[in-house]
C-alpha positions in Angstrom: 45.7 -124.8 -132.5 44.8 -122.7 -129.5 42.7 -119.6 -129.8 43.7 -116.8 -127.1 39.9 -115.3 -127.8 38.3 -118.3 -127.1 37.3 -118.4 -122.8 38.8 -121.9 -121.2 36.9 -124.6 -120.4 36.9 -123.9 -116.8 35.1 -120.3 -116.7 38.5 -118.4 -116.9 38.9 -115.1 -118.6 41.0 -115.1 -121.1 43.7 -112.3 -121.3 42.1 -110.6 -124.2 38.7 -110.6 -122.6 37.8 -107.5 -119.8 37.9 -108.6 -116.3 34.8 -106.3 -115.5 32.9 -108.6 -118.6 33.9 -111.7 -116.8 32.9 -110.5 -113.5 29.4 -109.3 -114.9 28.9 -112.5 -116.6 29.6 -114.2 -113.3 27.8 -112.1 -111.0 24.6 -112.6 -113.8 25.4 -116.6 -113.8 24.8 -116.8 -110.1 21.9 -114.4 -109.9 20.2 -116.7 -112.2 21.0 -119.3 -110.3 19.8 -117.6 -107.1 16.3 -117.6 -108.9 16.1 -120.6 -109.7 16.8 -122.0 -106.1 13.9 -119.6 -104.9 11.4 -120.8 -108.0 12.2 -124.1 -107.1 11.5 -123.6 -103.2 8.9 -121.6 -103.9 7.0 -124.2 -106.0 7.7 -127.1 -103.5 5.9 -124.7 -101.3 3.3 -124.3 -103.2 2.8 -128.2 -104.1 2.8 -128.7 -99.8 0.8 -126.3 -99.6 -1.7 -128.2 -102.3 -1.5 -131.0 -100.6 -1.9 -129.8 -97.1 -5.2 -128.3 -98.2 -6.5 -131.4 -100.1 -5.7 -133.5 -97.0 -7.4 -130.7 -94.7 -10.3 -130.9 -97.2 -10.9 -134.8 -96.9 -10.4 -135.0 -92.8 -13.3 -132.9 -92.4 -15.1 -134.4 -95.3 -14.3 -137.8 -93.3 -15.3 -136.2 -90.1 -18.7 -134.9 -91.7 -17.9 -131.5 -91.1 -18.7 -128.7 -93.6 -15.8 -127.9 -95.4 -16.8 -124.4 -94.9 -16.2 -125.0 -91.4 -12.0 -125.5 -92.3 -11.9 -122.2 -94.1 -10.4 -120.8 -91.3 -7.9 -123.7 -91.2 -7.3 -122.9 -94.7 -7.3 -119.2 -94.3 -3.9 -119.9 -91.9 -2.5 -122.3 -93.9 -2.5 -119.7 -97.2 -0.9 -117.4 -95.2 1.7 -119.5 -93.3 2.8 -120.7 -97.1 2.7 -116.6 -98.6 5.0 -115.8 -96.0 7.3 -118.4 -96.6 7.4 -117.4 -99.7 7.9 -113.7 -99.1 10.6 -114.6 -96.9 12.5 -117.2 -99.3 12.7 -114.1 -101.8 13.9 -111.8 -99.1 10.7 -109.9 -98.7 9.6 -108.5 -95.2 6.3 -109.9 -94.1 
């Protein structure tokens, strides 16, 4: 047997349930989802950004600089990535 309180299978209200709850509930859903896009993006920057330094690190290590030398490489790299990052959350730089 059907029950009218129970909400369909596709995300519909049913007609016992508000239509602000539904809305809220919906607007909630993709706000959550939202995050998780940025929290995702944001930690595939952060993995590049790993990487990209690790690489930077053995170049000049292969080179037989001073890895001091790269700092400043690495300085600009840090804050290319934090940037990205404030931007991908809808931050000004």
């Amino acid at each position: 047997m059907n029950d009218p309180y129970k909400k369909s299978q596709k995300g519909e209200p049913n007609p016992h349930q508000s239509m602000q709850d539904f809305l809220n509930k919906e607007d909630e859903r993709k706000q959550k989802e939202e995050a998780q896009k940025k929290t995702i993006a944001i930690q595939g920057l952060q993995l590049a950004l790993e990487n990209k330094l690790l690489l930077q690190r053995i170049y000049a290590e292969q080179l037989g600089k001073d890895v001091e030398e790269m700092q400043e490489t690495f300085d600009e790299i840090t804050k290319a990535a934090y940037n990205q990052a404030r931007e991908l959350l809808g931050l000004q730089s």
